[in-house]
N, C-alpha and C positions, 0 to 999 in steps of 0.2 A: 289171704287178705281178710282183711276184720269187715264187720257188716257197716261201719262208719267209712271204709276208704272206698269199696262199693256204693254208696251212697252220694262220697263227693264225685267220684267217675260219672254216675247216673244224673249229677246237677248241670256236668259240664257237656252231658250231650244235648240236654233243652236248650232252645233259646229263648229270650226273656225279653219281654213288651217293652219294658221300659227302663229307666234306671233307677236304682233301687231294688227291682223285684227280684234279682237274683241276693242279696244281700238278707233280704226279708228272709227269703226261702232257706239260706242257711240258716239263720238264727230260728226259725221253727223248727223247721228239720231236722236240723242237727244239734241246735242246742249249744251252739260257739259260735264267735266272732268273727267276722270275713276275714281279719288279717290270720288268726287261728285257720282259717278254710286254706288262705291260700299258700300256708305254711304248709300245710299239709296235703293239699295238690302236689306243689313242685315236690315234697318227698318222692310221692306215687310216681311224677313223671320219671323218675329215675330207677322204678321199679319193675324187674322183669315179667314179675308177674300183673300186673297192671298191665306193660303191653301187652299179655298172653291172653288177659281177658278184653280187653276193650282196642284194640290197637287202630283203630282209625280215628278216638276221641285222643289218646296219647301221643300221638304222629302230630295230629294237629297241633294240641299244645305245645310239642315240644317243637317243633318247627315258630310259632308264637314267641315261643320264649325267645330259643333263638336269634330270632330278626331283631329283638327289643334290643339283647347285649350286642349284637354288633352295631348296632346306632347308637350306644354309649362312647 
């Protein structure tokens, strides 16, 4: 895993005061656009090695995810 998908793993275990401040935080941090961020989350969450290293921040999201498309 590259030091940018460690990175989005590490944004999505904080949680964030308010709204906005997670958006803020990618664009400094990382240096792209939240829809760029969350392009590249859902990658990671289908990524074995992602669960390998973080698997209680990926379980969540992808259970998140989940619930969304079955209420489509």
């Amino acid at each position: 895993m590259s030091e940018r998908d460690l990175a989005v793993l590490a944004l999505e275990r904080q949680s964030w005061p308010g709204p906005g401040a997670k958006e803020r935080a990618v664009r400094e941090r990382l240096g792209i656009t939240p829809t760029r961020y969350y392009q590249l989350l859902n990658v990671l969450l289908d990524d074995p090695r992602a669960l390998a290293h973080d698997p209680v921040t990926v379980n969540r999201l992808r259970r998140l995810r989940q619930a969304r498309r079955e209420r489509r």
